[in-house]
C-alpha positions in Angstrom: 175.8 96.2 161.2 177.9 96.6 158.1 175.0 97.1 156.4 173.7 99.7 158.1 176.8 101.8 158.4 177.1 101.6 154.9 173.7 103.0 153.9 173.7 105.8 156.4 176.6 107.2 155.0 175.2 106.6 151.9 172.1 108.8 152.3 174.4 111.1 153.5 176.8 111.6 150.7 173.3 111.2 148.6 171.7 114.4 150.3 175.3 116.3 150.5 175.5 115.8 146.8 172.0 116.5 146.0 171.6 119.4 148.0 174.9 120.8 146.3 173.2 120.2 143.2 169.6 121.0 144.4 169.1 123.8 141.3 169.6 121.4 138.4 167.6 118.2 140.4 164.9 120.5 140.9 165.4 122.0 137.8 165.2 118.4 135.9 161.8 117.3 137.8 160.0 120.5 137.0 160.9 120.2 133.2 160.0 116.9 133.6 156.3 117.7 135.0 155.6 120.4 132.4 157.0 119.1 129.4 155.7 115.7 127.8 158.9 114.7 125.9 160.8 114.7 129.1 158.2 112.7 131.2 160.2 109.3 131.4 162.8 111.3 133.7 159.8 111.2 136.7 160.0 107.3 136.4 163.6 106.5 136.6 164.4 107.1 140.2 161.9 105.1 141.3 162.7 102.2 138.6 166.4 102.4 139.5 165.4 102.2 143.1 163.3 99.4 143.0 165.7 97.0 141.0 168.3 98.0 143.7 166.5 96.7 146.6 165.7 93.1 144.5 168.9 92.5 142.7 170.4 93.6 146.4 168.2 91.3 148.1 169.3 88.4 145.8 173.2 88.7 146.1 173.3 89.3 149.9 176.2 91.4 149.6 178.2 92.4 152.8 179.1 96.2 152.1 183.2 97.3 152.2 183.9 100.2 151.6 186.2 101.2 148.1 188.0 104.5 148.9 190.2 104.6 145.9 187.3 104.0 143.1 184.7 106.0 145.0 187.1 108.9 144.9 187.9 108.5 141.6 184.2 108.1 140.6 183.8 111.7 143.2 186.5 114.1 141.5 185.3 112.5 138.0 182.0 114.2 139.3 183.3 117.5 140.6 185.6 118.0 137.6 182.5 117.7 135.4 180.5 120.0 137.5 183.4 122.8 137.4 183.7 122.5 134.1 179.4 123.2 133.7 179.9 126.1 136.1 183.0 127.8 134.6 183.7 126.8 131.2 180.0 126.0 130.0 178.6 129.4 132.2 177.7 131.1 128.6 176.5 128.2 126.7 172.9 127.5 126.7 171.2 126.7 130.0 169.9 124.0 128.7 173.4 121.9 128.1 174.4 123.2 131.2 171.3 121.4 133.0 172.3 118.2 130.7 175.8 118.1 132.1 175.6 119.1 135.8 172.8 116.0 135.7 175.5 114.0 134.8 177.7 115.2 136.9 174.9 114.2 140.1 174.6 110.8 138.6 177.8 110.3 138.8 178.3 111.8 142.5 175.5 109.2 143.4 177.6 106.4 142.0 180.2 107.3 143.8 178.3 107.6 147.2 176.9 104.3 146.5 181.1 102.8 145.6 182.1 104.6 148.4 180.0 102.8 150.8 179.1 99.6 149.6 181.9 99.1 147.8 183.5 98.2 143.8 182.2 95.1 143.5 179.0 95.7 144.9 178.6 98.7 142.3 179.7 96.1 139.3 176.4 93.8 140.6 174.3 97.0 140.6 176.1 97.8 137.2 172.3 98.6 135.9 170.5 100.0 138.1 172.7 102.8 138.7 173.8 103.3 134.9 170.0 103.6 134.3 169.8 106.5 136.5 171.6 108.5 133.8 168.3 108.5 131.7 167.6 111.4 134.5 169.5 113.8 132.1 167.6 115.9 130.2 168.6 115.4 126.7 169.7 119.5 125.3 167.4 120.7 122.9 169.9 120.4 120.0 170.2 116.4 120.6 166.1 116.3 121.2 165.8 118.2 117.6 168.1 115.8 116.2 166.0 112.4 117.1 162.9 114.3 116.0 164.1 114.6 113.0 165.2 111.1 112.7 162.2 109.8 114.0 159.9 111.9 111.7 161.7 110.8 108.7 161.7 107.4 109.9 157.9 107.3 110.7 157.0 109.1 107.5 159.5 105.8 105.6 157.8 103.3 107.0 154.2 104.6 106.3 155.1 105.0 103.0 156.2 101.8 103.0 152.7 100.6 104.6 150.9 102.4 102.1 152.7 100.8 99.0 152.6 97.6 100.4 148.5 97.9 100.3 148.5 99.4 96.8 148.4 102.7 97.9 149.8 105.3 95.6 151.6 107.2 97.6 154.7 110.0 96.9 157.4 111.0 99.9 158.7 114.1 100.1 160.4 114.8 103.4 158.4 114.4 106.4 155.0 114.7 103.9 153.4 111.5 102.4 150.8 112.4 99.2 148.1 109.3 98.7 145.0 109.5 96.9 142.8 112.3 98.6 144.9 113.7 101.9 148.3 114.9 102.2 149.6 113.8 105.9 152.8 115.9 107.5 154.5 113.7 110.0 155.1 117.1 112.5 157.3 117.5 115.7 154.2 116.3 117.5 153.8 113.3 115.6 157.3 112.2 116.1 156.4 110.2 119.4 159.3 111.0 121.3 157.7 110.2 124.5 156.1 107.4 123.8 159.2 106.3 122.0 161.4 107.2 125.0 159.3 105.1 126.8 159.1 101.9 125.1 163.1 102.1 125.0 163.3 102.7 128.7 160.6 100.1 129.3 162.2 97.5 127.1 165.6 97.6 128.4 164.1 96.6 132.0 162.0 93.7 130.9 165.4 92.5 129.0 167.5 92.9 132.5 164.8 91.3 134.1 163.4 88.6 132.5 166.8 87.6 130.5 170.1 86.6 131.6 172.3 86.6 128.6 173.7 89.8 127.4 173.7 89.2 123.9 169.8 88.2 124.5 169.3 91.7 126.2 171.1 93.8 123.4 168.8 92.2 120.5 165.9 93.2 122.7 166.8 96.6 122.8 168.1 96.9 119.6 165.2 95.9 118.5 163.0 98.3 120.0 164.6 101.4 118.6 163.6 100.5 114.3 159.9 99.1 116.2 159.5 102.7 118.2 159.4 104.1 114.4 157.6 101.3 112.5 154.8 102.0 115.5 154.5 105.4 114.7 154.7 104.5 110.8 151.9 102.3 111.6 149.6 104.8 113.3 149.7 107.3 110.4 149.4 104.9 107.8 145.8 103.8 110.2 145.0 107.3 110.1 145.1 108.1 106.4 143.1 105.2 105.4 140.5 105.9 107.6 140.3 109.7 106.6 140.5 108.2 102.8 138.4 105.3 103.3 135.9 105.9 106.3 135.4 109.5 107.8 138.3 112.9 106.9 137.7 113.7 110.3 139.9 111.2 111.5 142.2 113.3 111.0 141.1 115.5 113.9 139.8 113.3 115.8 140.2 111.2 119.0 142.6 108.3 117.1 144.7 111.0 115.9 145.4 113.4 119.3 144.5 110.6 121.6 145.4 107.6 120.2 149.4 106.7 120.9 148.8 104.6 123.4 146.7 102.5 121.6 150.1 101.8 119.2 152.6 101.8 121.9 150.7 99.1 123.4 151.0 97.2 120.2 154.8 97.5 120.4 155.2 96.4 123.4 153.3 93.6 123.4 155.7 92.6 120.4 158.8 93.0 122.5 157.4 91.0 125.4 156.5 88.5 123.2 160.1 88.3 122.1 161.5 88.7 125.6 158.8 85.5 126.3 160.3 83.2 123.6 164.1 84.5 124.4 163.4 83.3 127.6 162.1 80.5 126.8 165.2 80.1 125.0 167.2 80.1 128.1 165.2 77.9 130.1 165.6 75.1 126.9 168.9 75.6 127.0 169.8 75.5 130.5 167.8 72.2 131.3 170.3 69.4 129.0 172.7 70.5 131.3 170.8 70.3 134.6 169.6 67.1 133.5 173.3 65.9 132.5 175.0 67.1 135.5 171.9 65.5 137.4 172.5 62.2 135.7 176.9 61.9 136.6 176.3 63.3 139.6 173.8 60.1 140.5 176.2 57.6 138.7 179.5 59.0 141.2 176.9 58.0 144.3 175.9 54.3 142.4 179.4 53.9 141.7 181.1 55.0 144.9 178.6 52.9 147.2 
């Protein structure tokens, strides 16, 4: 009965709050549709929803309801959504958008601590942190990791390139080899696909490992890989314009072919997820086994 009290007022507070906010949520899932380096933002409410319902179903929880830290969570929301409407009404709409999605996320947390209560939100600590990948990164911070990721792709193709006996000269974001000068563009950046191998890492790592220090190598992991990928996929592409056909260059591979290298990657990280896991399951059977063993020499001894 708990239970159910406690999630019908959360899907009430939920609609109150996103109907107050209805603009920027709507706002958010139309940028999202309509432009491809925002596309991970259509799969995080139903990720975060799904890993709520199984971590849920494994504690068992019995909701109480946490008045003082769901109303600090609420008026940390309202403040930040006052300050998006009066101080921030001139800046540019998109940091606006960025910060009154933050300020929703956090409304939503403090539905969900309201009516289920603190300690149930510290057992759901990830699924609703991870709905704040819903905000729309502003254009200034998007630029930024462009950038960063062209560099870094253009780097590590280089690095390819000399590592085959490739002469090859850097300048900027353009690599020079023998035959075909390659521009690592905005476009070539794979921010999406890079977005997504992030957002898909981190839940295999909450997943599949229990160890926090475990999870944070995956995912640190994953950021340098989201570059060498993309370093890997121009250095495939100039050597087959240099070595088999120019028009790879133009081709299929080239416009078409990220997914084939994003697979690549994360393959890699499951594999190390696999073997950290692995790791666990060594670790964590000496000590089954041990406590097995005194626990059947107490009965032998005591009968």
């Amino acid at each position: 009965m708990k239970t159910r009290s406690a999630s019908i007022a959360f899907a009430l507070l939920w609609l109150v709050s996103t109907g107050l906010f209805w603009h920027p949520f709507a706002e958010t899932f139309r940028l999202a549709w309509s432009d491809s380096e925002f596309t991970h933002i259509l799969l995080i409410l139903p990720i975060s929803v799904a890993l709520f319902f199984s971590q849920w179903n494994l504690a068992k929880r019995t909701p109480s309801w946490s008045l003082w830290a769901g109303s600090i969570l609420g008026a940390t929301g309202v403040l930040i959504a006052l300050s998006a409407r009066w101080w921030l009404g001139s800046a540019m709409p998109d940091v606006r958008l960025s910060v009154e999605m933050v300020a929703l996320v956090i409304l939503w947390i403090a539905a969900f601590t309201l009516s289920f209560g603190a300690c149930a939100a510290r057992s759901m600590l990830f699924p609703l942190g991870f709905l704040f990948w819903m905000v729309p990164l502003p254009s200034f911070l998007l630029m930024r990791m462009i950038q960063v990721l062209q560099r870094g792709s253009a780097l590590a193709a280089g690095l390819l390139f000399s590592g085959c006996a490739v002469p090859v000269s850097l300048q900027g974001v353009v690599l020079s080899i023998p035959g075909v000068n390659l521009e690592v563009a905005r476009e070539c950046s794979s921010i999406r696909s890079s977005l997504m191998l992030l957002i898909t890492t981190m839940v295999l790592a909450h997943v599949l490992l229990r160890a926090a220090w475990r999870r944070a190598v995956v995912v640190a992991i994953a950021i340098p890989l989201s570059v060498a990928k993309n370093g890997l996929r121009i250095f495939t592409l100039g050597m087959l314009a240099t070595k088999v056909d120019p028009s790879f260059l133009t081709g299929r591979l080239h416009h078409e072919g990220g997914g084939v290298f994003f697979l690549i990657a994360l393959l890699l990280i499951a594999l190390l997820v696999w073997l950290l896991h692995r790791g666990e399951e060594s670790a964590s059977a000496p000590g089954f086994s041990k406590d097995h063993a005194q626990d059947k020499l107490a009965y032998v001894q005591t009968h």
